[in-house]
PDB file as gemmi writes it, atoms N, CA and C in Angstrom:
CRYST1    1.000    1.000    1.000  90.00  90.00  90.00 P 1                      
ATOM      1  N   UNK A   1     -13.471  -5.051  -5.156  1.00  0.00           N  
ATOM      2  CA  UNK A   1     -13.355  -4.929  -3.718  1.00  0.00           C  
ATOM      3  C   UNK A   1     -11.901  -5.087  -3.263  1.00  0.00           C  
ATOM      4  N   UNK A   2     -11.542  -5.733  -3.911  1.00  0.00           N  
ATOM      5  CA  UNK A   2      -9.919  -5.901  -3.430  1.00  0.00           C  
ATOM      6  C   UNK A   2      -8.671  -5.413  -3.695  1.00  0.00           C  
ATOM      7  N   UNK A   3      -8.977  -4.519  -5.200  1.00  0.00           N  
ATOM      8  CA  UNK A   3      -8.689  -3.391  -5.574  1.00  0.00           C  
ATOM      9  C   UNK A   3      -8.534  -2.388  -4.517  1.00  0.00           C  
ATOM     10  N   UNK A   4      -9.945  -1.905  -4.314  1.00  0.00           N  
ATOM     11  CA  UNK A   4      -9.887  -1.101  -3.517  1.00  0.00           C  
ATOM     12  C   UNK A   4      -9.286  -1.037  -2.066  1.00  0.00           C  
ATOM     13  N   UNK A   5      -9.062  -2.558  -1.182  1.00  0.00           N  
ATOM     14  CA  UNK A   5      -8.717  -2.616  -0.214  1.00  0.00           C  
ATOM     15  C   UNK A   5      -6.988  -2.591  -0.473  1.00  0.00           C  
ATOM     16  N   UNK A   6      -6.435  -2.743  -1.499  1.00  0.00           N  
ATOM     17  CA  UNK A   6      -5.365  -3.080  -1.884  1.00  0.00           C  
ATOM     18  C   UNK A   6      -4.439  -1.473  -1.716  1.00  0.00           C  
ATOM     19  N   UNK A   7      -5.351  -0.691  -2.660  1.00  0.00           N  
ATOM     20  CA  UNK A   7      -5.404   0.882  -2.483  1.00  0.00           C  
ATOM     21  C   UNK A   7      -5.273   1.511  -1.127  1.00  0.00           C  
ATOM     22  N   UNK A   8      -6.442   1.432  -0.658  1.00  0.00           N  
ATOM     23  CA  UNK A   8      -6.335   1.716   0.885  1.00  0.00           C  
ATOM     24  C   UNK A   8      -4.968   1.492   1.249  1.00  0.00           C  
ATOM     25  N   UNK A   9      -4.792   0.210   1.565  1.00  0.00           N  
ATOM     26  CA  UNK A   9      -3.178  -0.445   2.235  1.00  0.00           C  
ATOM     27  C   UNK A   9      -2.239  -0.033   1.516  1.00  0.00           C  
ATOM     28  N   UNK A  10      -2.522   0.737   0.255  1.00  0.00           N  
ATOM     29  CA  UNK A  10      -1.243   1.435  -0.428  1.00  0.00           C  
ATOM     30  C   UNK A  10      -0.907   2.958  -0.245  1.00  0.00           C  
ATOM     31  N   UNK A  11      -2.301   3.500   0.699  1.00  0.00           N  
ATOM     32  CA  UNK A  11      -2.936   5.199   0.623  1.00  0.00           C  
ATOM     33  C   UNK A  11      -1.570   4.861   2.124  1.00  0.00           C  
ATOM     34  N   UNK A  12      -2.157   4.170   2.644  1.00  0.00           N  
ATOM     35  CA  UNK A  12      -1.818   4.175   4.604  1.00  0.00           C  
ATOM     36  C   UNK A  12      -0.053   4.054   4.278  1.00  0.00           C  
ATOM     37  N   UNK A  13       0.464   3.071   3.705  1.00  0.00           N  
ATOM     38  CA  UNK A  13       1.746   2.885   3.432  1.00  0.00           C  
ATOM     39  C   UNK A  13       2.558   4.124   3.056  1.00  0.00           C  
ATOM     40  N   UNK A  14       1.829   4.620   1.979  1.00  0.00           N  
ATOM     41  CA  UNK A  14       2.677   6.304   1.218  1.00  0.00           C  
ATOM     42  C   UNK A  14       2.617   7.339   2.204  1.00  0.00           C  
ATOM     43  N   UNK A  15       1.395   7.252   3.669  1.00  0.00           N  
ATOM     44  CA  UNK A  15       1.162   8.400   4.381  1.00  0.00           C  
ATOM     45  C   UNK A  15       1.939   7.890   5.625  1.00  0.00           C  
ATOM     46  N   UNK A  16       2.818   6.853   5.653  1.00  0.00           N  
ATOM     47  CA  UNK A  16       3.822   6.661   6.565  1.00  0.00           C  
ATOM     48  C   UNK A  16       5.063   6.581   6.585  1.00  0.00           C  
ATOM     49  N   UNK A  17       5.351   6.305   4.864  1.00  0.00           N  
ATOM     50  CA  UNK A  17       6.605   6.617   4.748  1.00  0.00           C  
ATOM     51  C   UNK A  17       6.885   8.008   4.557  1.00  0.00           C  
ATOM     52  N   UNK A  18       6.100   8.571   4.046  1.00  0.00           N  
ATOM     53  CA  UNK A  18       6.018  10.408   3.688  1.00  0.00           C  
ATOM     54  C   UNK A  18       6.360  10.860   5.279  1.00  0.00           C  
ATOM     55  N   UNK A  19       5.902  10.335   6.212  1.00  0.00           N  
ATOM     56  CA  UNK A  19       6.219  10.879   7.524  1.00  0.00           C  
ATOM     57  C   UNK A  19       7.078  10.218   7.815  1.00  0.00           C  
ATOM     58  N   UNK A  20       7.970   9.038   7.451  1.00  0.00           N  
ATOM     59  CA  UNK A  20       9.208   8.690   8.008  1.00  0.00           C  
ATOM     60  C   UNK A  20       9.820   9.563   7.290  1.00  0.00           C  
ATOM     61  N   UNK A  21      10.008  10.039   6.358  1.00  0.00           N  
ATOM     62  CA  UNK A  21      10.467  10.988   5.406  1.00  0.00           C  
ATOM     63  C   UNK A  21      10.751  12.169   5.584  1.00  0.00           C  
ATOM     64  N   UNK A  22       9.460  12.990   5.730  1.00  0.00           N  
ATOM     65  CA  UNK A  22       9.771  14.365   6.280  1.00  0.00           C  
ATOM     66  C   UNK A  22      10.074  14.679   7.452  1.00  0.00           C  
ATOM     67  N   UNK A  23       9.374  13.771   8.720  1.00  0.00           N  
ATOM     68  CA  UNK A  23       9.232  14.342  10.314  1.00  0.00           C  
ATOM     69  C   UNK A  23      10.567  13.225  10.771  1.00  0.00           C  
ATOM     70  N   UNK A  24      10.752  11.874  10.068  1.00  0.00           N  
ATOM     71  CA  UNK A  24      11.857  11.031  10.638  1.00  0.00           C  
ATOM     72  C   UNK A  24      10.706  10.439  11.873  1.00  0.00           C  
ATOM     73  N   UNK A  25       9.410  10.378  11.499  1.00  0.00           N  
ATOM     74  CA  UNK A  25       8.000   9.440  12.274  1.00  0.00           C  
ATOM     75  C   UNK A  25       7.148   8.415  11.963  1.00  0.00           C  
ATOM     76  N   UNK A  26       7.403   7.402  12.543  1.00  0.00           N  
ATOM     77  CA  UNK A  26       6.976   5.862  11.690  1.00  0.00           C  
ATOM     78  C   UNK A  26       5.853   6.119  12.609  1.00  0.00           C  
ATOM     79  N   UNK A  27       4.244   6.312  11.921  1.00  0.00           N  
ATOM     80  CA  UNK A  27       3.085   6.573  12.601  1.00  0.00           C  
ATOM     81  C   UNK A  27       2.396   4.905  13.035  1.00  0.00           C  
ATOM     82  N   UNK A  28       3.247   3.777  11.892  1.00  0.00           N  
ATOM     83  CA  UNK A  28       2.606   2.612  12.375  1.00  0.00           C  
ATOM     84  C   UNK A  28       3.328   2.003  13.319  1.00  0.00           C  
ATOM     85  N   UNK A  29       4.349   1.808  13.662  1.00  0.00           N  
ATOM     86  CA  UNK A  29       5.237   1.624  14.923  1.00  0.00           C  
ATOM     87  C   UNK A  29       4.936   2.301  15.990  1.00  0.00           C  
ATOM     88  N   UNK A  30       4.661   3.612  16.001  1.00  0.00           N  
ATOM     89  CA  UNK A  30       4.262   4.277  16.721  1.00  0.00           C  
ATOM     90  C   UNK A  30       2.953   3.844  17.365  1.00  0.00           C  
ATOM     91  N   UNK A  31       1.810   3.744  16.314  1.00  0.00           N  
ATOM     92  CA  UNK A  31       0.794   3.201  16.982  1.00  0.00           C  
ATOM     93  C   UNK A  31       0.733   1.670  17.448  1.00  0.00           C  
ATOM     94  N   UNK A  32       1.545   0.934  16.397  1.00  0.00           N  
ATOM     95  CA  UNK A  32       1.138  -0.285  17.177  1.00  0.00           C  
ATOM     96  C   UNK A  32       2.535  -1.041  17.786  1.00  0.00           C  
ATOM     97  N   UNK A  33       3.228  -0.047  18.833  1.00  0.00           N  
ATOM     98  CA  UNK A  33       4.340  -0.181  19.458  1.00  0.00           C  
ATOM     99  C   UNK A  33       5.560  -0.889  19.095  1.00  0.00           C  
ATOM    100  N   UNK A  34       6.159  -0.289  17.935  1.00  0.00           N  
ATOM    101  CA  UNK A  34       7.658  -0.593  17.893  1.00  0.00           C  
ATOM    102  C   UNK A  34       7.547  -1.122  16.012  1.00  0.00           C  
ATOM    103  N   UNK A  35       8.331  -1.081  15.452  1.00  0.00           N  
ATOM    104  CA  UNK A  35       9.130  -1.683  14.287  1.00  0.00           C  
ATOM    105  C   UNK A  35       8.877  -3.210  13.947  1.00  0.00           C  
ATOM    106  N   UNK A  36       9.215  -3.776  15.699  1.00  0.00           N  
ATOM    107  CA  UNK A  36       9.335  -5.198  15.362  1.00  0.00           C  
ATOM    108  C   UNK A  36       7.952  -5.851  16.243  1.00  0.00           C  
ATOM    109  N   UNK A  37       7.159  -5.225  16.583  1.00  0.00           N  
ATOM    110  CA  UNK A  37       6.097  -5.675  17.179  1.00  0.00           C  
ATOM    111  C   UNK A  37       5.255  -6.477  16.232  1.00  0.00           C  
ATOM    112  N   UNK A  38       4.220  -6.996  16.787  1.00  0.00           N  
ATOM    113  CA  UNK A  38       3.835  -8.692  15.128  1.00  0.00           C  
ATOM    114  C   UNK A  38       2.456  -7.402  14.629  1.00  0.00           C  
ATOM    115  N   UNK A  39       2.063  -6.610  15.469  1.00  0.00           N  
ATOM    116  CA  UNK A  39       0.793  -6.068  14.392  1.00  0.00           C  
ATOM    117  C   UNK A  39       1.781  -5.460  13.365  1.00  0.00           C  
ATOM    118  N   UNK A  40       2.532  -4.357  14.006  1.00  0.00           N  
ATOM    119  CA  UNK A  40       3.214  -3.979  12.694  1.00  0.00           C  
ATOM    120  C   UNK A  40       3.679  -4.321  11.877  1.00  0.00           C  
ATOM    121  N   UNK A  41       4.489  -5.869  11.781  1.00  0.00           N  
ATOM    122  CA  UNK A  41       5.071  -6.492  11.067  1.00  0.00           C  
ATOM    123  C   UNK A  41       3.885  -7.054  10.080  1.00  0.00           C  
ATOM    124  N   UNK A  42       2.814  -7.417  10.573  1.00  0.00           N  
ATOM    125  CA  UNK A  42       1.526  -7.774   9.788  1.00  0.00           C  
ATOM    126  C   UNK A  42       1.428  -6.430   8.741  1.00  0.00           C  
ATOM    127  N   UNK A  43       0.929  -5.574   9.699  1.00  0.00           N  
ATOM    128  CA  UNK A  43       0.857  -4.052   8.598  1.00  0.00           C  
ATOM    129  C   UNK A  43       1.832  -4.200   7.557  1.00  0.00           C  
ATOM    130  N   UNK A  44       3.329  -3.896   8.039  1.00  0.00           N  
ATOM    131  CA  UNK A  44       4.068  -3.639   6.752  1.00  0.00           C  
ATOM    132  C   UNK A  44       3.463  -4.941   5.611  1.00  0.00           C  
ATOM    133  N   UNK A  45       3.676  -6.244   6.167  1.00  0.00           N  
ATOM    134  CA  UNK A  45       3.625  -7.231   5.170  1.00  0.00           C  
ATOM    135  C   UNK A  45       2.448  -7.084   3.930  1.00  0.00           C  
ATOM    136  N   UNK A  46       1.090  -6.443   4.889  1.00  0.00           N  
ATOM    137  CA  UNK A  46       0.048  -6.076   3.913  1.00  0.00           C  
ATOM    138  C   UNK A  46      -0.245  -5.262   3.075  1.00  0.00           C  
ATOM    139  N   UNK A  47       0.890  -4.145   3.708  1.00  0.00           N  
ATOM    140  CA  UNK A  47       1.132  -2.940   2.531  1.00  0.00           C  
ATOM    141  C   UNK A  47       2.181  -3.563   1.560  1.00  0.00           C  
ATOM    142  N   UNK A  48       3.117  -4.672   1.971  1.00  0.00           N  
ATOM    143  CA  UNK A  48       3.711  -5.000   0.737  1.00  0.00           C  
ATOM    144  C   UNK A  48       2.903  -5.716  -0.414  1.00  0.00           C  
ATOM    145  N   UNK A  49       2.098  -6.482   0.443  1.00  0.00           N  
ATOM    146  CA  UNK A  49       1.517  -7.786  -0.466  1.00  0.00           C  
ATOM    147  C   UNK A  49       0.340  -6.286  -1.046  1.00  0.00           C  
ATOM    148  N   UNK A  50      -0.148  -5.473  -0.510  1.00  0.00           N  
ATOM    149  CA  UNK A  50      -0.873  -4.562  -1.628  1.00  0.00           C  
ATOM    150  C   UNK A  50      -0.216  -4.440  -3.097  1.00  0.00           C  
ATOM    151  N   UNK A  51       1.066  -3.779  -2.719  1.00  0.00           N  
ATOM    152  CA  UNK A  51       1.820  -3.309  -3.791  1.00  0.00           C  
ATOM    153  C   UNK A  51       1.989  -4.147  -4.626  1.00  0.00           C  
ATOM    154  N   UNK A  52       2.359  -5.186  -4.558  1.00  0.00           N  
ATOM    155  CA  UNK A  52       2.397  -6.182  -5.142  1.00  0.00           C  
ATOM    156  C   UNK A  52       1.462  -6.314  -6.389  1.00  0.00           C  
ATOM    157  N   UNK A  53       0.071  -6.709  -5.479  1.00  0.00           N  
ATOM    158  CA  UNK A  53      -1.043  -6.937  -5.826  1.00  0.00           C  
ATOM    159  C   UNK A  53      -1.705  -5.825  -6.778  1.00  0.00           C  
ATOM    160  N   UNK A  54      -1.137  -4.591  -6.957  1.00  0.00           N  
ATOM    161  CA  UNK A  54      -1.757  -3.337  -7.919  1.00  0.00           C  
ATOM    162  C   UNK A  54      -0.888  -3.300  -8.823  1.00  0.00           C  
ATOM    163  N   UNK A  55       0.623  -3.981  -9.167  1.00  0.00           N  
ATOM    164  CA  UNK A  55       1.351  -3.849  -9.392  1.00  0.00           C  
ATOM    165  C   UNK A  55       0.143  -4.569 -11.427  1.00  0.00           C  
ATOM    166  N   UNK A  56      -0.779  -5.239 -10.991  1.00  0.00           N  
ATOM    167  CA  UNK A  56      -1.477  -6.124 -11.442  1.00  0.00           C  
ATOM    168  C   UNK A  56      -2.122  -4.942 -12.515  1.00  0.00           C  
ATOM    169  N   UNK A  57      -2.730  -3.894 -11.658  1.00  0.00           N  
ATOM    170  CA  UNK A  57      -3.223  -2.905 -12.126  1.00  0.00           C  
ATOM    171  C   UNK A  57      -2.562  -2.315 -13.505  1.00  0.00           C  
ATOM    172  N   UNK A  58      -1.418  -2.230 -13.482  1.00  0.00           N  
ATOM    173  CA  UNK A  58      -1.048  -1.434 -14.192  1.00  0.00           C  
ATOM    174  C   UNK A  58      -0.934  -2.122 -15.454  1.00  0.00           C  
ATOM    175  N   UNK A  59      -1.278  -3.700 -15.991  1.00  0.00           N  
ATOM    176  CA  UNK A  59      -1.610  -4.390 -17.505  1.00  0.00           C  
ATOM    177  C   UNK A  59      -2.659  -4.501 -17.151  1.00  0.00           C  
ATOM    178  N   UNK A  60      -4.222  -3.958 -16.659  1.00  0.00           N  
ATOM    179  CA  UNK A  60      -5.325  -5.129 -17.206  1.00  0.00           C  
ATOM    180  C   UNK A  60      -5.891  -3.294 -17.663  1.00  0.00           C  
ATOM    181  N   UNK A  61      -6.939  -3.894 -18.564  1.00  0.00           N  
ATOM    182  CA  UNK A  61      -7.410  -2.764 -19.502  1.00  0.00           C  
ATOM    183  C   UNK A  61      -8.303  -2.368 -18.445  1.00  0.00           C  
ATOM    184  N   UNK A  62      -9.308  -1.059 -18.448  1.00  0.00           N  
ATOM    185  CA  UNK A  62     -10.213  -0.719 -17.772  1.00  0.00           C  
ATOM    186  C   UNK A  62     -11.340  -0.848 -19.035  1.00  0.00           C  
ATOM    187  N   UNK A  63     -12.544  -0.755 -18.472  1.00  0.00           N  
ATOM    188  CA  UNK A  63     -14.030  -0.788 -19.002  1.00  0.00           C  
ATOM    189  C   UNK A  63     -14.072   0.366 -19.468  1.00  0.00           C  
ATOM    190  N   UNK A  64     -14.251   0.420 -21.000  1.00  0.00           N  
ATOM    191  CA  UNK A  64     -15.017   1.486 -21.856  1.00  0.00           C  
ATOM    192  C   UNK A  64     -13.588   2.238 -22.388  1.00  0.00           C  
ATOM    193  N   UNK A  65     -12.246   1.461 -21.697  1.00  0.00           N  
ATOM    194  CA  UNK A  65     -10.983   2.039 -22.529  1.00  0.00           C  
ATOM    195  C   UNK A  65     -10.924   1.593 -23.561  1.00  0.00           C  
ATOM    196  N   UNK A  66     -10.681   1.997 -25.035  1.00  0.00           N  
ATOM    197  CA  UNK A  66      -9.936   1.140 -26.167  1.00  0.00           C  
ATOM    198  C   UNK A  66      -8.535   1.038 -25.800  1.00  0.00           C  
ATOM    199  N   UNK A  67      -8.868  -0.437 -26.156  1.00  0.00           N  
ATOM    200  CA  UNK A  67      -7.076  -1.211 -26.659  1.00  0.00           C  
ATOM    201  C   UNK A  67      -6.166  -0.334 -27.258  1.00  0.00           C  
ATOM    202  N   UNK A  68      -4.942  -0.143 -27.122  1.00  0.00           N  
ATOM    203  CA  UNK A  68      -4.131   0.188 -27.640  1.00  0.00           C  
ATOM    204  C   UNK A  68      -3.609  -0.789 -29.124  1.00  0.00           C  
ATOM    205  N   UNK A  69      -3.740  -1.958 -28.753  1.00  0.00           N  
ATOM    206  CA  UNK A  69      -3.532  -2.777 -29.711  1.00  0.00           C  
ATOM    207  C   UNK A  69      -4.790  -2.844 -30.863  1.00  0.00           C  
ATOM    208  N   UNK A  70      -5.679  -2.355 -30.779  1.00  0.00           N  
ATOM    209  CA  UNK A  70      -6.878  -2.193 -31.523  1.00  0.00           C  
ATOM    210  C   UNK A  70      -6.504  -1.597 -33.064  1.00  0.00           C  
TER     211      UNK A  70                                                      
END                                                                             
């Protein structure tokens, strides 16, 4: 579950910087008024602490993978 919510907050993050990127449009500032406003500042923080948090993803084995070390 937290995986997945982690994801999410990582889907929303890539589809806002991609638009600060191409259009020069911060869609979460935008919606939740300004850069330094506290929802947004919450947002960014949760898309960081996602990244973070999947960062996890990338050593734990998945189910029904063989080990490499096997």
């Amino acid at each position: 579950m937290l995986d997945r919510l982690a994801l999410i907050l990582l889907i929303i993050g890539g589809l806002n910087w991609g638009a600060v990127g191409v259009f020069q449009f911060d869609i979460v500032a935008w919606i939740c008024g300004g850069q330094t406003g506290i929802i947004s500042r919450i947002i960014y923080t949760l898309v960081a602490l996602s990244a973070i948090w999947c960062i996890s993803l990338l050593f734990r084995e998945r189910e029904g993978t063989p080990s490499l070390s096997a």
